[in-house]
C-alpha positions as CSV (number, residue, x, y, z in Angstrom):
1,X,159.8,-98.6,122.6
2,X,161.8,-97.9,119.3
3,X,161.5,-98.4,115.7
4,X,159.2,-97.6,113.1
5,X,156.1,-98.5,115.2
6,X,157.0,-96.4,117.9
7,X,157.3,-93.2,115.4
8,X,154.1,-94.4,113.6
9,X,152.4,-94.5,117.1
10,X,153.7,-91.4,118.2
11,X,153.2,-89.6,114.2
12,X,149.4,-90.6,115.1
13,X,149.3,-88.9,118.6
14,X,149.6,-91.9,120.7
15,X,151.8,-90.6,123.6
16,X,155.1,-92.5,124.4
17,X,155.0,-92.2,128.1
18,X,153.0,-90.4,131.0
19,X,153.1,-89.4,134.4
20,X,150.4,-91.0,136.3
21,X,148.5,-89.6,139.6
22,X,151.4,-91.1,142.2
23,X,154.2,-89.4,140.3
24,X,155.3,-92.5,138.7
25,X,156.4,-92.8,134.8
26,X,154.4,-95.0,132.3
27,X,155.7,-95.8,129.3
28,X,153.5,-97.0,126.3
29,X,154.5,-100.8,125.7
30,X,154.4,-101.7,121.9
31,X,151.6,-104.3,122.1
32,X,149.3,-101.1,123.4
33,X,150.5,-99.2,120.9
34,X,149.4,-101.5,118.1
35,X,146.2,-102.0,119.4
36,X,145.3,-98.3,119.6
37,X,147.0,-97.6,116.1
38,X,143.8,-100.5,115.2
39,X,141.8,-98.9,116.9
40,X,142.1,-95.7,114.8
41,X,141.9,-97.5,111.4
42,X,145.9,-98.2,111.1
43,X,146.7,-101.4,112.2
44,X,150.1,-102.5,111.4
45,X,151.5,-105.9,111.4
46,X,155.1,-105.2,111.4
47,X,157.9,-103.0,112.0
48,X,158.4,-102.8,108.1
49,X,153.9,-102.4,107.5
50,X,154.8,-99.8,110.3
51,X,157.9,-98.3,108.3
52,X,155.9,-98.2,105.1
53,X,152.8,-96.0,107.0
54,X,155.2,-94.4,108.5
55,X,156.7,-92.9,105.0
56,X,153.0,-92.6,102.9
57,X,151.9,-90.3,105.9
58,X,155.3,-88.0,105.5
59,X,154.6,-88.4,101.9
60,X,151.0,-87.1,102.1
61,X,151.9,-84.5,104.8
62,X,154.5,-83.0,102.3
63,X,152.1,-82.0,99.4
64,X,149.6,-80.0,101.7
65,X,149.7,-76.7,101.0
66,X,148.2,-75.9,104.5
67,X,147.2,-77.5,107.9
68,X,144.2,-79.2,108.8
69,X,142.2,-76.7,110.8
70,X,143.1,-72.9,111.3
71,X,141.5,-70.9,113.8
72,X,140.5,-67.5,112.7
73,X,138.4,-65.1,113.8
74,X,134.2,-63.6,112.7
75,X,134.4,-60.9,110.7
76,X,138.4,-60.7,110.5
77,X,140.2,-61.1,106.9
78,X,142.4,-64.0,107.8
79,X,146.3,-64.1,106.2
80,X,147.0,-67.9,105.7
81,X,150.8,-69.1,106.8
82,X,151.3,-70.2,103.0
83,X,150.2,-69.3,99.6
84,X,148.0,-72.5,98.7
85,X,147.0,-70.8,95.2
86,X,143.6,-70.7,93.7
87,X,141.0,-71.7,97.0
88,X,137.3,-72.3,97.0
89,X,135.8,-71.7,101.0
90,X,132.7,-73.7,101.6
91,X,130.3,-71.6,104.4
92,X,128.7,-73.8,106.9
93,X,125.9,-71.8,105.3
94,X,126.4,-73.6,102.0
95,X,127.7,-70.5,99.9
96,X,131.0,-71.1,97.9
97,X,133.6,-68.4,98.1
98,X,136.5,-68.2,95.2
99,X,139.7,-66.9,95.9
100,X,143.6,-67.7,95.8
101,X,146.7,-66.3,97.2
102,X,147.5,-66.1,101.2
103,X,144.5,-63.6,102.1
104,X,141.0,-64.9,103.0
105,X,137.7,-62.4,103.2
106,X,136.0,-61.9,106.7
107,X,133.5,-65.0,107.7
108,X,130.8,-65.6,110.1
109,X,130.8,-67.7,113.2
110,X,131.2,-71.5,112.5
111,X,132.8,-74.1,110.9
112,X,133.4,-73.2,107.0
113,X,135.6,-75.7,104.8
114,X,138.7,-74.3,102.6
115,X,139.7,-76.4,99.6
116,X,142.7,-76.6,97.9
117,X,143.0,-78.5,95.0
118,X,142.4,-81.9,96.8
119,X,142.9,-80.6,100.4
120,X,140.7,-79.4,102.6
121,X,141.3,-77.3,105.6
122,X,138.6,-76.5,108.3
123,X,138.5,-73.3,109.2
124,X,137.3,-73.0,112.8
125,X,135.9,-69.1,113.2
126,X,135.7,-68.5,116.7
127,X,135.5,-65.6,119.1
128,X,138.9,-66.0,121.0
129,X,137.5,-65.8,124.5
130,X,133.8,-66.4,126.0
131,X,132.5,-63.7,128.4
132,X,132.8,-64.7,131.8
133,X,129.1,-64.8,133.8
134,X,128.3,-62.2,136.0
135,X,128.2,-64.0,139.7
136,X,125.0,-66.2,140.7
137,X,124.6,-69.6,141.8
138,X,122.3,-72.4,141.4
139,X,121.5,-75.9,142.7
140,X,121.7,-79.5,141.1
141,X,119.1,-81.7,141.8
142,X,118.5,-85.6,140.6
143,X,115.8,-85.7,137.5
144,X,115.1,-88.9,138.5
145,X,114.5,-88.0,142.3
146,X,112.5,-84.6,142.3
147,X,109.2,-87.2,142.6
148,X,109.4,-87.4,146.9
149,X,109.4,-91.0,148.3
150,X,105.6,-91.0,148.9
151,X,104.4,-90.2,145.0
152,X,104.8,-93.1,143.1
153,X,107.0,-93.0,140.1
154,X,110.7,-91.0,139.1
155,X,110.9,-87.5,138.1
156,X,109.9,-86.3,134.5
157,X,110.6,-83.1,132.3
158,X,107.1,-82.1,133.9
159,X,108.9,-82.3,137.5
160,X,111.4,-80.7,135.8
161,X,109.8,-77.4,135.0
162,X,107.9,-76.8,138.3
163,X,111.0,-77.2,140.3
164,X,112.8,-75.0,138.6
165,X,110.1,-72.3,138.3
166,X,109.7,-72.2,142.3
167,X,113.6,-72.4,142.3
168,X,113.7,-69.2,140.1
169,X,111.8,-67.2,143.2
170,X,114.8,-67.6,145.4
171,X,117.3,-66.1,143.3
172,X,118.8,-69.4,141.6
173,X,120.3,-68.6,138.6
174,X,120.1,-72.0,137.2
175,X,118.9,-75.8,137.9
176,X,121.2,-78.4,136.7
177,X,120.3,-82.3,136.5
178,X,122.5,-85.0,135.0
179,X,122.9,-86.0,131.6
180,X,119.4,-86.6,129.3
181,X,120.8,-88.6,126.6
182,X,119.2,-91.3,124.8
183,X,119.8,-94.7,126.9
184,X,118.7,-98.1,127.0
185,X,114.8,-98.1,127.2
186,X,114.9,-102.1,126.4
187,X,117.1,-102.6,129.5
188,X,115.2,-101.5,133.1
189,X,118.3,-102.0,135.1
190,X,121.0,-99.6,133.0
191,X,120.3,-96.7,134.7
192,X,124.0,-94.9,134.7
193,X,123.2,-91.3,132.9
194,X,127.1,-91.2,131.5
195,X,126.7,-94.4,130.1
196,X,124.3,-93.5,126.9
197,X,123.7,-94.9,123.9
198,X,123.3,-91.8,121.9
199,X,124.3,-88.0,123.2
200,X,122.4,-86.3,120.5
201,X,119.1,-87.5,121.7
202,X,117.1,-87.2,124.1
203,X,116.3,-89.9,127.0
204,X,112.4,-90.4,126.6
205,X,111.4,-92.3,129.8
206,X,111.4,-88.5,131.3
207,X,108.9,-87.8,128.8
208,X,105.4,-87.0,131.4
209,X,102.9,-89.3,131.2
210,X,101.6,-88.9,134.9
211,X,101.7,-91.4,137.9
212,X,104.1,-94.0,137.8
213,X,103.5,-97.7,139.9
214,X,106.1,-97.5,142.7
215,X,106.4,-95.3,145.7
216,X,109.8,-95.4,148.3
217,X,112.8,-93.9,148.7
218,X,114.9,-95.8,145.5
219,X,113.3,-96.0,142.4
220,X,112.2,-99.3,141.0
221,X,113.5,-99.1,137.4
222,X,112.6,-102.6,137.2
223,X,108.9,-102.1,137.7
224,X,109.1,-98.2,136.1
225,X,110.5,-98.3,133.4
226,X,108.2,-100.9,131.1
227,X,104.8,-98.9,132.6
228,X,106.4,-95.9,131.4
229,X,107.0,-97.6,127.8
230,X,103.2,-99.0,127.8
231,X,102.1,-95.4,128.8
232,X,104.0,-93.9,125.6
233,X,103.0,-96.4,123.3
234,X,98.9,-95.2,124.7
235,X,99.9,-91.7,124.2
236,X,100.9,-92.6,120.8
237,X,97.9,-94.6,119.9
238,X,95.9,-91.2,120.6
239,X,98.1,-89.4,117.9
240,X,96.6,-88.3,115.0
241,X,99.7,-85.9,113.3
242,X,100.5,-82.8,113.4
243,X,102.5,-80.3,111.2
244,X,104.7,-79.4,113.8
245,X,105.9,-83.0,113.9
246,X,106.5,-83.4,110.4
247,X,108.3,-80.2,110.6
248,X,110.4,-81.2,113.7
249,X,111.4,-84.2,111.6
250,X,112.0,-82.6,108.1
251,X,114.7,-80.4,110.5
252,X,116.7,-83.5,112.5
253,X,116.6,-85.7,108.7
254,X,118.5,-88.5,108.2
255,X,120.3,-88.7,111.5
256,X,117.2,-88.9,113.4
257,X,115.8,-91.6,110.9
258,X,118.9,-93.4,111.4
259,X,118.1,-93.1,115.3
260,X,114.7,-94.0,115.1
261,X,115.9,-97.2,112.9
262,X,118.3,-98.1,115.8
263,X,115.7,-98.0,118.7
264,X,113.0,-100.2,116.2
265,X,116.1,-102.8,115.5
266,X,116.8,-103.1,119.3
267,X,112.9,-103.4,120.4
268,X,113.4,-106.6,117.7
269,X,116.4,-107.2,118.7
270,X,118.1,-106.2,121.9
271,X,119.8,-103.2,122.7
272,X,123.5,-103.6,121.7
273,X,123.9,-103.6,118.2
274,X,127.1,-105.6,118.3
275,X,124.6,-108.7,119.2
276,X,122.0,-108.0,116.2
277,X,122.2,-110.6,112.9
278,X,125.2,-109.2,110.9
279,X,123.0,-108.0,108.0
280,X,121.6,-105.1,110.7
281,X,124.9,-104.2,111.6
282,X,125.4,-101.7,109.7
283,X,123.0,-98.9,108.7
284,X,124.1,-98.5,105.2
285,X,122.7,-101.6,104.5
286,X,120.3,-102.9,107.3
287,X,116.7,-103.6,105.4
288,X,114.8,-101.4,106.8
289,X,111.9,-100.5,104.7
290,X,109.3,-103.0,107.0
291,X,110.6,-100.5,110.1
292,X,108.7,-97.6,109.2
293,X,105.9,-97.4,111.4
294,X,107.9,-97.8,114.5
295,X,110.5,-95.6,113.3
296,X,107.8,-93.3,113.0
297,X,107.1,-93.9,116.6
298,X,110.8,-93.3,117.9
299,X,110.6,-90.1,116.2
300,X,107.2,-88.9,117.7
301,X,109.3,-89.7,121.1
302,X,112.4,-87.0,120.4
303,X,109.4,-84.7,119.6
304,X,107.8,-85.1,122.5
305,X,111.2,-85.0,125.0
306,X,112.3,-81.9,122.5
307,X,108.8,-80.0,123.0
308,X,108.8,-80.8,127.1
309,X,112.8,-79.7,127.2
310,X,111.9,-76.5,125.6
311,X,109.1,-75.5,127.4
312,X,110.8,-76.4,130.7
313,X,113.5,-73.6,129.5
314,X,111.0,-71.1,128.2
315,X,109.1,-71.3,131.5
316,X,112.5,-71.3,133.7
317,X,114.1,-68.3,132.1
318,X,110.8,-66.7,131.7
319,X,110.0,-66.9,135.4
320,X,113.8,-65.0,136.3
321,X,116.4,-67.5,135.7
322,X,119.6,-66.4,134.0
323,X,120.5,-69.9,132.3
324,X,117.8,-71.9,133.3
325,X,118.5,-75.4,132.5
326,X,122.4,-76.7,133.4
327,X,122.5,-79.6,131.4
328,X,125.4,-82.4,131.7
329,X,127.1,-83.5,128.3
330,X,128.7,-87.3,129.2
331,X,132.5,-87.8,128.5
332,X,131.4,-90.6,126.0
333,X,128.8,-93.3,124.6
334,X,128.1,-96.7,124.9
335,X,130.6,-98.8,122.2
336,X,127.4,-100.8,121.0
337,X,124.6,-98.0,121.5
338,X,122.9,-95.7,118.7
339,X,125.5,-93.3,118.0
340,X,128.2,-95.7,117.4
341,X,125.8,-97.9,115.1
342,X,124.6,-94.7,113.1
343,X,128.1,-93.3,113.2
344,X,130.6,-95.5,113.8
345,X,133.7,-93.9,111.5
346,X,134.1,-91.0,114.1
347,X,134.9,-93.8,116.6
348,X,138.0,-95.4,117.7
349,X,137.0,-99.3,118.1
350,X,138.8,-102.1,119.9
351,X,139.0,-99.8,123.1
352,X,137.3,-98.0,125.9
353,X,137.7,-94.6,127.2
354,X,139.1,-95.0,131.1
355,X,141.5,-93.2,133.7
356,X,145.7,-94.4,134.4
357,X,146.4,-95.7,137.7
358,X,146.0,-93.9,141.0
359,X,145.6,-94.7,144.2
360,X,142.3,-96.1,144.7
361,X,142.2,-97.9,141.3
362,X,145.9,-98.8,141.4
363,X,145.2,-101.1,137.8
364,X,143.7,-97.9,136.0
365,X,140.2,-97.7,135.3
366,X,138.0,-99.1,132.2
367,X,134.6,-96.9,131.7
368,X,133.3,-98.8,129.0
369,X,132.5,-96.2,126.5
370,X,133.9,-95.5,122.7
371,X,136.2,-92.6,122.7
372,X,136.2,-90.2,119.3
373,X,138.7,-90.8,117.4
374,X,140.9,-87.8,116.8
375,X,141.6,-88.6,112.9
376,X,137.9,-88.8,112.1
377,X,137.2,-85.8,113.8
378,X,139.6,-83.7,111.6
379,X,138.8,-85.5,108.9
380,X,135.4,-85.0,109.3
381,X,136.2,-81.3,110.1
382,X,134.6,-81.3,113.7
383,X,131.3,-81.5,112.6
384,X,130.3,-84.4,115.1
385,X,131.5,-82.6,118.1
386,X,129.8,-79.2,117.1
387,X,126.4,-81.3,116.2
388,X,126.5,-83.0,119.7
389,X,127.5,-79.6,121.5
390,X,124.6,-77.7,119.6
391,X,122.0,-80.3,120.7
392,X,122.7,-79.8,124.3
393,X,122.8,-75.7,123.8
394,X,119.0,-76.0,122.6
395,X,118.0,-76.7,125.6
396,X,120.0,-74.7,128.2
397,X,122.4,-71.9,129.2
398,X,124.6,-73.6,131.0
399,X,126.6,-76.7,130.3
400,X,129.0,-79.3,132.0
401,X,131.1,-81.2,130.0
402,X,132.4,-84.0,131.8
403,X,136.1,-85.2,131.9
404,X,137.2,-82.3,129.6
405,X,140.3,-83.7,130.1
406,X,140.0,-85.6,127.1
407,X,139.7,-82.6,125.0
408,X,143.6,-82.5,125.7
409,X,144.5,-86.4,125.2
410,X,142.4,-89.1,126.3
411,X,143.2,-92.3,127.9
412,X,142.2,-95.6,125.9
413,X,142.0,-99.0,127.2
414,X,142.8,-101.7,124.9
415,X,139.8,-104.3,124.6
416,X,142.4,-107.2,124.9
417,X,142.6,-108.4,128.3
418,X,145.4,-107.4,130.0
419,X,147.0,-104.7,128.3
420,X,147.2,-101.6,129.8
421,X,146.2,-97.9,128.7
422,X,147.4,-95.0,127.0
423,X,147.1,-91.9,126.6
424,X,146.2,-90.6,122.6
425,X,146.8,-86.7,122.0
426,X,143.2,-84.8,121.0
427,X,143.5,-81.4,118.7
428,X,142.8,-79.7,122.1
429,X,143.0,-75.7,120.2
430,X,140.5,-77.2,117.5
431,X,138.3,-78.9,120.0
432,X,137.9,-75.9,122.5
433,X,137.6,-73.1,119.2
434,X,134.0,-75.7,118.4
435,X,133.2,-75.2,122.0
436,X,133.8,-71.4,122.0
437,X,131.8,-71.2,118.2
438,X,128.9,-73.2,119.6
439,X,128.5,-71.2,123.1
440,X,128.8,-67.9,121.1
441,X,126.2,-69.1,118.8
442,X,124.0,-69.9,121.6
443,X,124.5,-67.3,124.3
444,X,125.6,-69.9,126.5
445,X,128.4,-70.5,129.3
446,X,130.6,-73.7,129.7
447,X,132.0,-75.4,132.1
448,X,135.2,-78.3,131.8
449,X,135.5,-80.6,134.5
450,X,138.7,-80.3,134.8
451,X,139.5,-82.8,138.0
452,X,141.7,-85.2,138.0
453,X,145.4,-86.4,136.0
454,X,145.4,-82.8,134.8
455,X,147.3,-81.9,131.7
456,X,149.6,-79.3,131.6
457,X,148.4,-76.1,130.5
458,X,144.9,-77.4,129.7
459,X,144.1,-75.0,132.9
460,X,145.3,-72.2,131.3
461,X,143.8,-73.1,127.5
462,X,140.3,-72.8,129.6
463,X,140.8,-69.5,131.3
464,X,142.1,-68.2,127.8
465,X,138.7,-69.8,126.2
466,X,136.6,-68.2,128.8
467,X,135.3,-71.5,129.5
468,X,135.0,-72.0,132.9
469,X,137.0,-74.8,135.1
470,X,135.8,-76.6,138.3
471,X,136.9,-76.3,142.4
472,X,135.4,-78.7,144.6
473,X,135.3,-78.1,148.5
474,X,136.3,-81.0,149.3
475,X,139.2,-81.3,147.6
476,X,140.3,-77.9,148.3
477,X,139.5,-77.6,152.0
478,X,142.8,-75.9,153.0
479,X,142.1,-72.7,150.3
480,X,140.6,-69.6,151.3
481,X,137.4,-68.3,149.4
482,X,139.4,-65.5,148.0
483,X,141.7,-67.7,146.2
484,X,138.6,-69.8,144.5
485,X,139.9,-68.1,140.5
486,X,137.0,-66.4,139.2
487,X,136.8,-68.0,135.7
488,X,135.8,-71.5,137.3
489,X,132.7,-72.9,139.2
490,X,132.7,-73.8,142.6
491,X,130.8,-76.3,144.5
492,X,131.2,-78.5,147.2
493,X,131.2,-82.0,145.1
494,X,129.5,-84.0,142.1
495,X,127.3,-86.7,142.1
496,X,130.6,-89.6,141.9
497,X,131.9,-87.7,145.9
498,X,130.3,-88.1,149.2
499,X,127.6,-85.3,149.9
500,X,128.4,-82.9,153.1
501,X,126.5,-85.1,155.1
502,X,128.5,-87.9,154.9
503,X,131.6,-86.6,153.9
504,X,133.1,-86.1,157.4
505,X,132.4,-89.5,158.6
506,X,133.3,-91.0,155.3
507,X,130.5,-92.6,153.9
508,X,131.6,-93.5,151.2
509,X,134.7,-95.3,152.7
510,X,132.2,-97.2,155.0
511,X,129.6,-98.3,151.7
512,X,132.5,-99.6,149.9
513,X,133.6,-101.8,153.2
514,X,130.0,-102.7,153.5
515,X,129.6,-104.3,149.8
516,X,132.8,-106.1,150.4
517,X,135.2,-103.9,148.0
518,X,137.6,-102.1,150.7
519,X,138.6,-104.5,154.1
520,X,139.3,-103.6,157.7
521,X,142.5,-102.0,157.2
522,X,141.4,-99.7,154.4
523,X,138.3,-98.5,156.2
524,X,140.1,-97.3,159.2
525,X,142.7,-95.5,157.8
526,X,140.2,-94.1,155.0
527,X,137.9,-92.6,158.2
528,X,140.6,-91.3,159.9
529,X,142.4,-89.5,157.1
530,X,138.8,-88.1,156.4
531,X,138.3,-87.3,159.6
532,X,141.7,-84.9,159.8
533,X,140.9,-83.6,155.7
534,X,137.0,-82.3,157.7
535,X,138.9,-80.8,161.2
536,X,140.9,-78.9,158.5
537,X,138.2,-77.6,156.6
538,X,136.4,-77.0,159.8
539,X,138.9,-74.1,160.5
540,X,138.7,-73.0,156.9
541,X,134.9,-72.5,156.4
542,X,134.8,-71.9,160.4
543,X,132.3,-74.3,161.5
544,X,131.5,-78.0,160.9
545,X,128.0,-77.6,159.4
546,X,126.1,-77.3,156.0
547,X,125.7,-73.9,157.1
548,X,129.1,-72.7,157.5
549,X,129.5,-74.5,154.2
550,X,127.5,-72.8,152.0
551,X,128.1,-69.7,153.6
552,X,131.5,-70.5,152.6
553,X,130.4,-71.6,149.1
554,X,129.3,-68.1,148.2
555,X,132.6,-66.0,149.4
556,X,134.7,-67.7,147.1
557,X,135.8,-65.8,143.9
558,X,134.8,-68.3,141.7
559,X,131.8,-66.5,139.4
560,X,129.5,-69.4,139.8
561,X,129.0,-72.0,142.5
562,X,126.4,-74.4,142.6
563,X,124.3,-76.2,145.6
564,X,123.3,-79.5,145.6
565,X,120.0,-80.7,146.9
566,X,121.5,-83.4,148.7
567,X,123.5,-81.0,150.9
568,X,120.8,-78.8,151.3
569,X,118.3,-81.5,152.9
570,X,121.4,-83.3,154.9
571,X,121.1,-86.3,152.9
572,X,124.1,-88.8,153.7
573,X,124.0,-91.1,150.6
574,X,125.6,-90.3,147.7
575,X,123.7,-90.7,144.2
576,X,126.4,-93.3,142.8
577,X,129.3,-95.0,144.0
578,X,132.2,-94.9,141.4
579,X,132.9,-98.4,140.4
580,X,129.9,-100.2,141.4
581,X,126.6,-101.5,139.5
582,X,124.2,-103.5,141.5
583,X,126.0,-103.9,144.8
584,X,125.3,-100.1,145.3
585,X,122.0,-98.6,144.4
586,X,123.1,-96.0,142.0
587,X,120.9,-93.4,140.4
588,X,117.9,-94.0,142.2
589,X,117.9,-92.4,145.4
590,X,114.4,-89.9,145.3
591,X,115.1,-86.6,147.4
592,X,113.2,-86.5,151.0
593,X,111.1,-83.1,149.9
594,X,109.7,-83.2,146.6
595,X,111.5,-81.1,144.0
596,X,108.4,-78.3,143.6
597,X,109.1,-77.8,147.4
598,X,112.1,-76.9,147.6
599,X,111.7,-73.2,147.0
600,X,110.1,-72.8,150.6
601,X,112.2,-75.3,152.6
602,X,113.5,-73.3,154.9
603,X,117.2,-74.8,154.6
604,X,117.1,-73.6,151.3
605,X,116.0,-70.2,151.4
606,X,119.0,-69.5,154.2
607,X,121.0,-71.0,151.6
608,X,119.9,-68.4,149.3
609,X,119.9,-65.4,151.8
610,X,123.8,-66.2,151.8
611,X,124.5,-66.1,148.1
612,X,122.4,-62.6,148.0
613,X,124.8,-61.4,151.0
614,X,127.9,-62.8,149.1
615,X,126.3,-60.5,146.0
616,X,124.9,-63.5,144.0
């Protein structure tokens, strides 16, 4: 592609061509190109509209005295790579700092604003490097499956605590659970954690309320999910104030007004927003005076997940954990949830966040969530991403970001059908100095899932960040433990992989030939290649059970590893298959022990005898 649209596309970060995951170039067709310059707010309709952009943007790039975003560091004068003149710094404290000439006075941690003239510049005051964690371990465990199959119901923040408060006695470090954002309450059967309709909220069906009505090894969301509702609208009945309510919502303001006004409109209304009359489309303008009571309601609901999550911590790190909680931040949001309603200008539109070809999904993938769109970020001078980072760092010590990959450049999927994807350039050093000001701010550790199409020298960015990057077993069954780097964490696999148990005899190969997705063919050359990948690791970890697994697990060099309960108890089933909805029964499998009885299974604790010989 050439012309004034391809420079226009490639001015605004859209990336000309890639390499996908079978070695095979992809170049960026124009018809792609237009549609993800709309989705960022500059649609073009011709090569001479593109020309035209093209030359404004140069035009406007010209006059600015400085860049966008410069990355200094707390309590170091900073020398700026021009002389803007007279400047006026705006603290993320709110104090105003005067000033001109190249040389700016020390600052504190965060995000401050320099302006010059009519320019702005974020300044992004970092520490250049995170402290790596001393080595420990730690075990991830279902939220929804820490109830056993015999106790009716799915696993609350109650659960929550007093599973992790045993787990603390055997030397855990940490309990990690998949991602608590705000979903769908309205809609029993969305279940997928990674597909939420607002990251900076909490999910309240985890909220304790006691027994639930359905006992067996899959949880019956169908039947859960509206008793858990009626049981939080009872609780609420019973609720007379309180000051630490009022206070709680002085604090979140207008953005958890906003929220509650979203979940009112969809008990009204339905739960994607994209469906509502158009007059509630947008909150600017929605009417929603007649809403207060039940925004009220929505906002008693945070309070109660926020006061649950925090004692859960307090009582995790205060019975001997190091981090506690190991919470899960999602990759992106649901295009018609809460955060895209309440904040829809960070977001590109049109498109979906997904994957390029490789080859199991040989057409690319489409994950049906709104990516952030890279101009708005900057323009908004990060403030979204270090919001929705912050909110998840109140809760734990320890967080997973999933596909950090897109902190680099981010595939996007055109909504039109049949266009393919491509890849849109992210401010990666901007993006990973927010991460580094938010950890810092909250004595916390990070780790990037970095699996994957991998960008060059996003690897590296990481290590240099201190922010820790992942190694899974099972893809690396041919390494040593020795060569496991030591700024990553290292487990055996994630909730989307086979567990050990059926790993070997590819499970997952034989669900997907069981629902229809994968035939004959594919099966058996899927088991035996397995097969081969396990008699190699075999040799590697020298032996063929969970055992000699997790014995391997806690020799490598990586500074963390993590267990998962399904491993530990021998479970075969995975928690979801990639790519399936209702033909698989994702997110619901309950663990065969209870949660708060894990501590004493005697699988465990030889688990945990191995990290403390290891030195964990």
């Amino acid at each position: 592609m050439r012309g004034a649209i391809a420079e226009l596309a490639a001015a605004l970060g859209i990336l000309p061509r890639y390499t996908d995951q079978m070695a095979g170039i992809r170049e960026t067709g124009r018809d792609t190109a237009l549609a993800l310059m709309a989705a960022m707010g500059e649609a073009v309709s011709s090569e001479a509209d593109a020309a035209a952009r093209l030359a404004d943007r140069r035009a406007a790039e010209a006059t600015r005295p400085l860049p966008h975003h410069i990355i200094t560091r707390p309590g170091a004068p900073t020398r700026l790579p021009a002389d803007p003149g007279p400047w006026v710094i705006r603290t993320e404290e709110g104090e105003e700092i005067e000033g001109r000439g190249r040389d700016l006075p020390p600052l504190p941690l965060g995000l401050h604003v320099l302006g010059t003239g009519p320019h702005e510049t974020t300044l992004l005051t970092a520490p250049p490097h995170l402290p790596l964690p001393p080595r420990g371990w730690g075990l991830t465990a279902p939220l929804w499956g820490l109830r056993e199959p015999a106790r009716k119901g799915y696993g609350d923040y109650a659960d929550l605590k007093r599973t992790g408060v045993a787990l603390a006695s055997t030397g855990a470090a940490f309990l990690g659970i998949n991602p608590i954002h705000a979903g769908f309450p309205t809609e029993p059967t969305w279940s997928s954690p990674y597909s939420p309709s607002h990251r900076r909220r909490l999910n309240p069906l985890h909220i304790a309320t006691g027994e639930g009505v359905a006992s067996g090894p899959l949880v019956d969301y169908a039947t859960e999910i509206p008793a858990k509702r009626a049981a939080l609208h009872a609780a609420y009945a019973q609720f007379a104030g309180d000051p630490d309510f009022d206070a709680f919502c002085a604090a979140e303001g207008e953005s958890l007004t906003r929220f509650g006004a979203h979940q009112a409109l969809s008990d009204r209304h339905g739960a994607l927003w994209t469906n509502w009359p158009t007059r509630l489309q947008d909150p600017a303008t929605a009417p929603l005076d007649d809403l207060a009571p039940e925004i009220r309601y929505h906002q008693w609901l945070q309070w109660q997940a926020h006061r649950q999550l925090t004692d859960a911590q307090r009582a995790l790190t205060g019975a001997g954990m190091r981090y506690g909680l190991y919470l899960d931040l999602a990759v992106g949001t649901h295009p018609a949830g809460a955060e895209t309603w309440a904040d829809r200008p960070w977001f590109a539109q049109g498109v979906s966040l997904g994957a390029p070809p490789d080859p199991f999904a040989p057409h690319g993938q489409r994950w049906s969530l709104a990516p952030l769109n890279p101009h708005a970020l900057q323009r908004g001078h990060f403030a979204l991403l270090a919001d929705t980072l912050r909110q998840q760092l109140r809760y734990a010590k320890l967080l997973r970001i999933d596909h950090i990959l897109g902190f680099d450049r981010a595939f996007w999927v055109p909504d039109a059908p049949g266009l393919p994807g491509a890849y849109v350039a992210m401010p990666r050093a901007a993006m990973l100095a927010v991460i580094r000001i938010e950890a810092a701010r909250a004595g916390a550790t990070v780790i990037g899932e970095d699996l994957g199409n991998i960008p060059d020298g996003l690897q590296e960015a990481l290590a240099d960040s201190g922010i820790l990057g992942c190694r899974l077993l099972q893809f690396e069954h041919e390494t040593k433990p020795d060569a496991y780097p030591a700024p990553t964490l290292a487990a055996f696999g994630t909730h989307d992989l086979p567990t050990f148990g059926g790993w070997a005899g590819g499970a997952d190969i034989r669900a997907r030939h069981a629902i229809g997705s994968i035939g004959d063919d594919t099966l058996a050359k899927g088991v035996t290649a397995r097969s081969a990948d396990a008699q190699t690791f075999a040799g590697t970890m020298g032996g063929t059970d969970a055992a000699a697994m997790h014995g391997f697990l806690a020799q490598t060099g990586s500074e963390l590893v993590v267990v998962q309960a399904e491993d530990v108890l021998d479970v075969t089933d995975q928690a979801n298959l990639p790519g399936t909805i209702d033909t698989y029964p994702n997110w619901r499998r309950k663990l065969p022990v209870a949660g708060v009885d894990l501590a004493q299974d005697p699988r465990l604790t030889a688990v945990a005898a191995r990290m403390r010989a290891a030195g964990r």
